[in-house]
ZANU-396451 format. One record per atom (N, C-alpha, C, CB): x, y, z; chain; residue number from 0; residue in one letter; atom name. Coordinates in steps of 0.2 Angstrom, whole numbers. Atoms other than C-alpha are relative to their C-alpha. Glycine has a CB too. Example, Ala and Ser with C-alpha at 12.3 -4.5 7.8 and 13.67 -1.06 7.14 Angstrom:
      X      Y      Z  c    k  r   a
      4     -6      0  A    0  A   N
     62    -22     39  A    0  A  CA
      4      6      0  A    0  A   C
     -5      0      6  A    0  A  CB
     -4     -6     -1  A    1  S   N
     68     -5     36  A    1  S  CA
     -4      5      3  A    1  S   C
      2      2     -7  A    1  S  CB
This chain:
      X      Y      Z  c    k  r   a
     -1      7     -3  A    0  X   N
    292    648    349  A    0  X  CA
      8      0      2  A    0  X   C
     -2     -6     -4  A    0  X  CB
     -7      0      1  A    1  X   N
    310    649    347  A    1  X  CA
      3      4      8  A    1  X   C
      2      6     -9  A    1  X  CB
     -1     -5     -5  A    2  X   N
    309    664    360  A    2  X  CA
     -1     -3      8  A    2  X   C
     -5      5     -1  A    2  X  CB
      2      5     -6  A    3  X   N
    301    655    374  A    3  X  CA
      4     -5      1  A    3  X   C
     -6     -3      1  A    3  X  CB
     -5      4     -2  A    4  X   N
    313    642    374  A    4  X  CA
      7      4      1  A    4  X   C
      2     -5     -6  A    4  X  CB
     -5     -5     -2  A    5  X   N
    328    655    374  A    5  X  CA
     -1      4      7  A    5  X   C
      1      6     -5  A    5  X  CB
      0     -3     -8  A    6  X   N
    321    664    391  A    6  X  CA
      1     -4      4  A    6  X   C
     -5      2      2  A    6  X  CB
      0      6     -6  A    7  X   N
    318    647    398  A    7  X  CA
      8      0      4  A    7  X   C
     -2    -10     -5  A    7  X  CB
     -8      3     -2  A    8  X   N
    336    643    397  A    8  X  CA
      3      6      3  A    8  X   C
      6     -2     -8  A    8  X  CB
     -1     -3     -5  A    9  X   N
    340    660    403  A    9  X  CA
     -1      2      8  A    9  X   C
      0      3     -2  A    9  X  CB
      1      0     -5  A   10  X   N
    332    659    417  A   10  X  CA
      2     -5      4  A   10  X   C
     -5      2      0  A   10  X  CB
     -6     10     -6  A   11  X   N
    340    642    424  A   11  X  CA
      4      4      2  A   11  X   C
      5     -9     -5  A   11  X  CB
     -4     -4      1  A   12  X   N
    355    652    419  A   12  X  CA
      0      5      6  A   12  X   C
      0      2     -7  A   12  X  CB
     -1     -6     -7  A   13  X   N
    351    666    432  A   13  X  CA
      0     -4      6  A   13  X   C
     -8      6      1  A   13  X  CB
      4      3     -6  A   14  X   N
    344    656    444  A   14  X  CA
      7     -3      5  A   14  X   C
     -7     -8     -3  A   14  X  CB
     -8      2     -3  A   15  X   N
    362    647    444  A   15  X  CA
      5      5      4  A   15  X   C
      4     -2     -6  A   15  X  CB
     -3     -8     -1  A   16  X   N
    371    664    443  A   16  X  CA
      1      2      7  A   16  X   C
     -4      6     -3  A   16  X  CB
      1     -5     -4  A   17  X   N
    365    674    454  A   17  X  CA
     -8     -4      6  A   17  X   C
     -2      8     -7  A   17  X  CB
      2      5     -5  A   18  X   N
    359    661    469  A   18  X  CA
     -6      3      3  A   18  X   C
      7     -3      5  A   18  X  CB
      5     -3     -5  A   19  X   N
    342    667    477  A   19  X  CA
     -1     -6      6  A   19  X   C
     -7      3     -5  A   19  X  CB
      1      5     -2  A   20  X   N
    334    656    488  A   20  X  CA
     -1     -6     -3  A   20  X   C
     -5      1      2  A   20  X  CB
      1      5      6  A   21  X   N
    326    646    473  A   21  X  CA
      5     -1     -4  A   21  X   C
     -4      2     -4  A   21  X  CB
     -6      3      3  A   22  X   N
    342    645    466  A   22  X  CA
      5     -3      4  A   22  X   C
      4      5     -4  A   22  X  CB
     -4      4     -5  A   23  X   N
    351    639    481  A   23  X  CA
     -2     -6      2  A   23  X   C
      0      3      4  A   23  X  CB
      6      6     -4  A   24  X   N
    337    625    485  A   24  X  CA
      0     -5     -8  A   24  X   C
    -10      5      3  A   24  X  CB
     -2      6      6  A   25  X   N
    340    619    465  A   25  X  CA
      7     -2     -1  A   25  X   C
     -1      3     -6  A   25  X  CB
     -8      2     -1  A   26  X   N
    361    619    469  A   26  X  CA
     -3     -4      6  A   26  X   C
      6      7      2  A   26  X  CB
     -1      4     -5  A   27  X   N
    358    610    484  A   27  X  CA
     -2     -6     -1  A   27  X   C
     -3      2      6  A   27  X  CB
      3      8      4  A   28  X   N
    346    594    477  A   28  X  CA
      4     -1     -6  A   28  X   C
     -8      1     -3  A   28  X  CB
     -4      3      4  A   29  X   N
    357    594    462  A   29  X  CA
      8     -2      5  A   29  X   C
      0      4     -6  A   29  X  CB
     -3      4     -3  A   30  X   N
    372    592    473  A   30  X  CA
      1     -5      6  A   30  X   C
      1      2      0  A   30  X  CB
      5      7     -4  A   31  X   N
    361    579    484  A   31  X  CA
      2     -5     -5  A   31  X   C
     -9      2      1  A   31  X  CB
      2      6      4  A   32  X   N
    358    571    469  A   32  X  CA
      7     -3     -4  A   32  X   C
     -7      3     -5  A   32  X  CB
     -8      2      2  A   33  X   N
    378    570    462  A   33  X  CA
      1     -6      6  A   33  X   C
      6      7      2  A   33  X  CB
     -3      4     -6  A   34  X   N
    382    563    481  A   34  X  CA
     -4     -7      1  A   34  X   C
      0      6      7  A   34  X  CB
      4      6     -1  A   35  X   N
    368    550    481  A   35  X  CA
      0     -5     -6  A   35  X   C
     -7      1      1  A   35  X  CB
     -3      5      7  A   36  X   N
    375    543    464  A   36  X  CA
      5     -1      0  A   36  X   C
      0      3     -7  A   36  X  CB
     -6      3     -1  A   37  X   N
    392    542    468  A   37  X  CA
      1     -5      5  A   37  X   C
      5      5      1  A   37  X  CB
      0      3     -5  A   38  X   N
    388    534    485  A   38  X  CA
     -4     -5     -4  A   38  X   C
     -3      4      7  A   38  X  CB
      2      5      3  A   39  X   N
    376    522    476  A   39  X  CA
      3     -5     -5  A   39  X   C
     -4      1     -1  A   39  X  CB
     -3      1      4  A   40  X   N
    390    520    463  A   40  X  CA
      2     -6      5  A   40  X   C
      3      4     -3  A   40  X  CB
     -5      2     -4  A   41  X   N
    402    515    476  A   41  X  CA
     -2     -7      3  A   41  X   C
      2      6      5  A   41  X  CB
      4      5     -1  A   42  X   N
    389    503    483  A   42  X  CA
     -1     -5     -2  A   42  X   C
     -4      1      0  A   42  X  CB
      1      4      4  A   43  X   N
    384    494    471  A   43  X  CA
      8     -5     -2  A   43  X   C
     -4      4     -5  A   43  X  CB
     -8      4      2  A   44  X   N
    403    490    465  A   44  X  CA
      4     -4      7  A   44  X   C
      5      8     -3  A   44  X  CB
     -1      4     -7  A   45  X   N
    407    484    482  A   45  X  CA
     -5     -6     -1  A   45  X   C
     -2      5      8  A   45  X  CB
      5      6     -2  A   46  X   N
    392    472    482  A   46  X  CA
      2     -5     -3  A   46  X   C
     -9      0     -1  A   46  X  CB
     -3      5      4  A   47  X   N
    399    466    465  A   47  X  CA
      5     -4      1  A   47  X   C
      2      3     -4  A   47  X  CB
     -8      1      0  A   48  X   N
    416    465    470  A   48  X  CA
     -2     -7      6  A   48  X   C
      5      7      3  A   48  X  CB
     -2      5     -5  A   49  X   N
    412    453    484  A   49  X  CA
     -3     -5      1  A   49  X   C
      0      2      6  A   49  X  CB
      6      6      2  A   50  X   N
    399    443    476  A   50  X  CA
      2     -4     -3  A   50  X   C
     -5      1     -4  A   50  X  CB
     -3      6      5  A   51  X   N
    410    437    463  A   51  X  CA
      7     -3      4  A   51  X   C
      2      3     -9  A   51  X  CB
     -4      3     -5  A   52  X   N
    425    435    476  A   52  X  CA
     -4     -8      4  A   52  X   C
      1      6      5  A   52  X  CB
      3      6     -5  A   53  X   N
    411    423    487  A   53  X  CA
     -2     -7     -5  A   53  X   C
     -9      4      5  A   53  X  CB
      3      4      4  A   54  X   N
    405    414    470  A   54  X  CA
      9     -3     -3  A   54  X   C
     -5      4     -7  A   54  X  CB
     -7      3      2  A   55  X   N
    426    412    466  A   55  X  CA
      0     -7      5  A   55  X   C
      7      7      1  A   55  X  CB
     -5      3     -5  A   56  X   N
    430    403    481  A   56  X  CA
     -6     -5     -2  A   56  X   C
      2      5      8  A   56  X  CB
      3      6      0  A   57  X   N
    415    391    478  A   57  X  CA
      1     -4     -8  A   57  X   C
     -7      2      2  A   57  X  CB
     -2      3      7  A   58  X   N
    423    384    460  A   58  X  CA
      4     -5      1  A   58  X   C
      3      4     -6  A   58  X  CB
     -4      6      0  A   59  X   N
    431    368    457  A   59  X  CA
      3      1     -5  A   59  X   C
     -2     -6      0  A   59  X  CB
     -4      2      9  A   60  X   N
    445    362    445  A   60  X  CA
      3     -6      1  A   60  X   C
      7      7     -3  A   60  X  CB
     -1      9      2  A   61  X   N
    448    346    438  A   61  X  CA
      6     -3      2  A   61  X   C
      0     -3     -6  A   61  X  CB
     -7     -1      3  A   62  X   N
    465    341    439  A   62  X  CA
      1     -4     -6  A   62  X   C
      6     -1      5  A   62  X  CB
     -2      3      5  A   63  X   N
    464    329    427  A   63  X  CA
     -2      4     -9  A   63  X   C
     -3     -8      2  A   63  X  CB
      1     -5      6  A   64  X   N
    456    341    412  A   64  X  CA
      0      7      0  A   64  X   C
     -5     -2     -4  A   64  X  CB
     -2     -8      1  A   65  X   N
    459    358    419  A   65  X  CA
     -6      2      1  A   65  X   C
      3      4     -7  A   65  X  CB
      9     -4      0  A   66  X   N
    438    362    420  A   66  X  CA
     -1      3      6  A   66  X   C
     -8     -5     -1  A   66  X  CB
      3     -3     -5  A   67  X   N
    432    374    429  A   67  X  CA
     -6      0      1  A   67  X   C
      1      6     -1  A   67  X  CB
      7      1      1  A   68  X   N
    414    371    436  A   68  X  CA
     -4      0      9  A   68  X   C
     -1    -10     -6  A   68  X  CB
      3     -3     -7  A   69  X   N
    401    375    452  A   69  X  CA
     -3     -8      1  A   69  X   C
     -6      7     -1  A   69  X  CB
      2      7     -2  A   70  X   N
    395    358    460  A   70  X  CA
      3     -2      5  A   70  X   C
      0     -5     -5  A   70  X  CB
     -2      3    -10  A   71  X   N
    394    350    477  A   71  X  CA
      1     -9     -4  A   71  X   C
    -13      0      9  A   71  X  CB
     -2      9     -1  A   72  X   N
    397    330    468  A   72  X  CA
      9      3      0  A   72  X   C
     -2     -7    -10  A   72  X  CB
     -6      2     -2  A   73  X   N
    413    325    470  A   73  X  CA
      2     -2     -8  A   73  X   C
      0     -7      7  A   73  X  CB
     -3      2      8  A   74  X   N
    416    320    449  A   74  X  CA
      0      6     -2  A   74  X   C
     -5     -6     -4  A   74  X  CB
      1     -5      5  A   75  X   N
    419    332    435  A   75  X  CA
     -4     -1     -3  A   75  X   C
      5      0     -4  A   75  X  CB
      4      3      4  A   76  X   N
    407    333    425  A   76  X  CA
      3      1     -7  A   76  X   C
     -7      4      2  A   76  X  CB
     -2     -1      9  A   77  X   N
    416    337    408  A   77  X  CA
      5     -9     -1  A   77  X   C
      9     10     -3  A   77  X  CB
     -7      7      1  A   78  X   N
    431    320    412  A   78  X  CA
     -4     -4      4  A   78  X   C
      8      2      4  A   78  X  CB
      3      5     -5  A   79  X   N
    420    310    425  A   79  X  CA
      5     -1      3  A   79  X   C
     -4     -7     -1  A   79  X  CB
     -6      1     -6  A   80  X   N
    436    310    436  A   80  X  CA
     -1      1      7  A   80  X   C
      7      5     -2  A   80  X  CB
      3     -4     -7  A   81  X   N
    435    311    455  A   81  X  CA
      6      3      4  A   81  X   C
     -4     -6      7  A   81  X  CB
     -5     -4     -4  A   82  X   N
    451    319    458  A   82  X  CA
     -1      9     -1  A   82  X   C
      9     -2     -2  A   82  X  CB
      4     -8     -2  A   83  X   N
    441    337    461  A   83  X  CA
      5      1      3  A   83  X   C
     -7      1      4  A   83  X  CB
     -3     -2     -6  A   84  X   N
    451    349    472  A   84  X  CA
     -5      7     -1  A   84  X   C
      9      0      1  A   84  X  CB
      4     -8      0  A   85  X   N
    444    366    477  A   85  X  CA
      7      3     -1  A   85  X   C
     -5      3      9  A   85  X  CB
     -5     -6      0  A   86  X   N
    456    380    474  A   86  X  CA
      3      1      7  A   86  X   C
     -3      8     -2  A   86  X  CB
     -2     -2     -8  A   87  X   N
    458    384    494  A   87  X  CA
      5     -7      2  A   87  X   C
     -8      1      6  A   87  X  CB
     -4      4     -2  A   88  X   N
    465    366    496  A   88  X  CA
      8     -2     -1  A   88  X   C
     -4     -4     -2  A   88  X  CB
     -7      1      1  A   89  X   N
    482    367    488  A   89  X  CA
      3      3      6  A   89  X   C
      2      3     -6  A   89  X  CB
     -3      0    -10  A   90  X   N
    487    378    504  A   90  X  CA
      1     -2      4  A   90  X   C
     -2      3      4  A   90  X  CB
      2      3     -6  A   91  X   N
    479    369    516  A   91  X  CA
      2     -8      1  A   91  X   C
     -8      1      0  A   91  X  CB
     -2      4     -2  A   92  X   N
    486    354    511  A   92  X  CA
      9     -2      2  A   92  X   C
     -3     -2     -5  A   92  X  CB
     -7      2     -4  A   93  X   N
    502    346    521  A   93  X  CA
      4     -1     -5  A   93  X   C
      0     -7      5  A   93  X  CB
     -8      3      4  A   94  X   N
    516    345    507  A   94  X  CA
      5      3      3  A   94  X   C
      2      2     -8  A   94  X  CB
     -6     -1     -2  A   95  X   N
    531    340    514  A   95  X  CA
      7      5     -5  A   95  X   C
      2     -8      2  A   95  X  CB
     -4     -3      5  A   96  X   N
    545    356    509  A   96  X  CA
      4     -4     -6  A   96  X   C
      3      3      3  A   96  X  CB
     -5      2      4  A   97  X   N
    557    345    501  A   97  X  CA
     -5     -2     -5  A   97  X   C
      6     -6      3  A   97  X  CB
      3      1      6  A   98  X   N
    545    339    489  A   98  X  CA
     -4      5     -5  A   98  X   C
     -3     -4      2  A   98  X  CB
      3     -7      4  A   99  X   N
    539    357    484  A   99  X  CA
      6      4      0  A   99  X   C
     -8      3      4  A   99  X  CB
     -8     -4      1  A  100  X   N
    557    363    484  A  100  X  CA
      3     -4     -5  A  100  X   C
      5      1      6  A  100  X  CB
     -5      2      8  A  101  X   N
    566    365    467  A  101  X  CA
      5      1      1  A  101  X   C
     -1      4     -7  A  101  X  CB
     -6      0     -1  A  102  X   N
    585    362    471  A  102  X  CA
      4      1     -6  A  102  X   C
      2     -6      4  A  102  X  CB
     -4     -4      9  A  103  X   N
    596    373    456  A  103  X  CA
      7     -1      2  A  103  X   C
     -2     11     -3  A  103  X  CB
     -8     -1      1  A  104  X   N
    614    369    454  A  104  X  CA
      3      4     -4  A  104  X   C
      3     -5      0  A  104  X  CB
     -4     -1      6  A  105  X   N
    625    380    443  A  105  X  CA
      5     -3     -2  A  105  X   C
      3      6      0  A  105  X  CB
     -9      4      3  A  106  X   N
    639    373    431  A  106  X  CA
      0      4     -5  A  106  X   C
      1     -8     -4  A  106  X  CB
     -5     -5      4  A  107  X   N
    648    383    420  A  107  X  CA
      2     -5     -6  A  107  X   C
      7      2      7  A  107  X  CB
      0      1      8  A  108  X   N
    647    379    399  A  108  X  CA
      6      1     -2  A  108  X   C
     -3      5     -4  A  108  X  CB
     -5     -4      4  A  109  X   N
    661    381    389  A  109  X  CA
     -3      0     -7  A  109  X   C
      7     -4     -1  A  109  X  CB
């Protein structure tokens, strides 16, 4: 029994080796079957990536307790507060520079 399993394996082994047709036609589907795994890899991690980018952009945050949370009301639901903002709004909103500019003077310690 021992035996028949030992040829089996040498005969893959040849098959690899010493490339006939039949050993060329098993290199070629195994390296089919590499390239349709990496390409599906690659796939899949992209779909990820831009699923949870499309679910980011739709989160709120409180400003009055910092919660993070998915919901079309207009209140928190952890603080019942309605000063909600979306993440994209701090950009978009008009603050005048002087008021978002930190003016540093130096002085000199002794």
């Amino acid at each position: 029994m021992y035996r028949n399993n030992t040829i089996f394996w040498l005969l893959i082994i040849f098959l690899f080796i010493f490339p006939t047709s039949i050993g060329r036609f098993f290199i070629d589907i195994a390296g089919s079957i590499i390239v349709v795994f990496l390409i599906s890899t690659l796939v899949i991690s992209g779909l990820a990536w831009f699923s949870w980018k499309k679910l980011k952009s739709n989160m709120r945050n409180c400003k009055n307790c910092g919660s993070t949370y998915f919901s079309n009301s207009e209140s928190c639901p952890i603080c019942g507060s309605k000063e909600t903002v979306n993440g994209d709004q701090y950009s978009k909103a008009n603050i005048p520079a002087s008021s978002a500019t930190i003016d540093i003077s130096a002085e000199e310690t002794e």
